[in-house]
N, C-alpha and C positions, 0 to 999 in steps of 0.2 A: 320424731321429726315434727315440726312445726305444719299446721294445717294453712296454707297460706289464703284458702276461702273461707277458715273461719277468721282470720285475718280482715278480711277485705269484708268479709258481713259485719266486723265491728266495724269497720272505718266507715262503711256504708251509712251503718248508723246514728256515728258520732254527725256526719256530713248535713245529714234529715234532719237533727236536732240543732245542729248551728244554722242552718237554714231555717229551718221553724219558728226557731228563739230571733235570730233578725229582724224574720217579717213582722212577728209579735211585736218586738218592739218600735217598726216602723209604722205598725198601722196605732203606736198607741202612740206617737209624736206629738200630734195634735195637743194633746192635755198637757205638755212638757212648761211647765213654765218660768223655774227655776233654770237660770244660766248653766250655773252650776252642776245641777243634773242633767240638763239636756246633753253639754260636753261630757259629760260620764257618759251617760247610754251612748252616745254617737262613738265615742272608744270602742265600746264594747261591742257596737256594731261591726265597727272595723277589724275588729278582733278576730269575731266569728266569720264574716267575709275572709279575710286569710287565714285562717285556719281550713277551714274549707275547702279553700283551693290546693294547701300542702296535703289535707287527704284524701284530697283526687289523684294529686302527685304522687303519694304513697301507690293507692292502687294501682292506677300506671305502673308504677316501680316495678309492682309486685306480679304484673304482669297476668292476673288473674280476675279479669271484668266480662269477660264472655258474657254469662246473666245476671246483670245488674238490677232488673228489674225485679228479680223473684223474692226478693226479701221484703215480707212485711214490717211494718215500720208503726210503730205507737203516734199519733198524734202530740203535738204539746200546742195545739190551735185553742186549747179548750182553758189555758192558763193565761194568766197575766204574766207578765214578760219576766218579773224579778220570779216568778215561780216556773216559769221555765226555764230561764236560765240554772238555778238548783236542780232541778230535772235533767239541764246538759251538763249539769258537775257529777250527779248520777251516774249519767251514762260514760262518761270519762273514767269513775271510779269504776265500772262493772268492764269496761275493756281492757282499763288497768289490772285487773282480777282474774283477764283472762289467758289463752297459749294466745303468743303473738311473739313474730318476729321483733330481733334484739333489735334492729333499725326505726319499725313500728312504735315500740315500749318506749324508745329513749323519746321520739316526737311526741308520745302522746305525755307521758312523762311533763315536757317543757310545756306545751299547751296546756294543760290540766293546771299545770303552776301559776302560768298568766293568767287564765279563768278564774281560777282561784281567787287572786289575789284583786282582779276586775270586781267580782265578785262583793270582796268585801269594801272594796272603795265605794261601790255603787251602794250598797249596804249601808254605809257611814255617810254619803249623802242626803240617801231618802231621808233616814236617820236624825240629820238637819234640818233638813226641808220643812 
């Protein structure tokens, strides 16, 4: 049987690094000069803003947040945004890797895909730039 709090410690975690990688890349706006990328990273903000909200929605789901607070959480304050962002494809790959519920798997699944593929757009920008 599926452990639904090691469930909700992944989605915990995913939640802390798209929120992390956000603010990264809101507090590094200012240098954005390129049209081009700035419309990239603002995607990808919005990205991680919804995403974030669907894995609050999951844990709700799952009906197991009693202690949310107890889980230690890695910083990604300490990266530049395009390397925290890699850090939250990480973490998507290590949740993907883990027991999790078949409804959790498929969302992280889809997400993980869009990141991905964010990812490389943003990638192929800078790339230009």
């Amino acid at each position: 049987m599926l452990d639904k709090g090691e469930t909700t410690q992944m989605l915990l975690k995913l939640i802390d690094a798209c929120t992390e990688c956000r603010q990264i890349f809101h507090a590094e706006s200012s240098a954005w000069t390129n049209a081009v990328q700035r419309h990239t990273i603002e995607k990808v903000q919005q990205k991680l803003d919804q995403f974030g909200i669907e894995l609050r929605s999951e844990i709700r789901r799952l009906g197991d947040h009693d202690d949310l607070g107890i889980f230690p959480f890695e910083t990604l304050r300490r990266y530049s945004g395009d390397v925290a962002f890699g850090r939250v494809l990480d973490r998507y790959q290590q949740a993907l890797n883990s027991r999790l519920t078949p409804h959790s798997r498929a969302m992280l699944k889809r997400q993980y895909s869009d990141l991905r593929q964010a990812y490389q757009e943003l990638d192929s920008v800078q790339g230009a730039a």
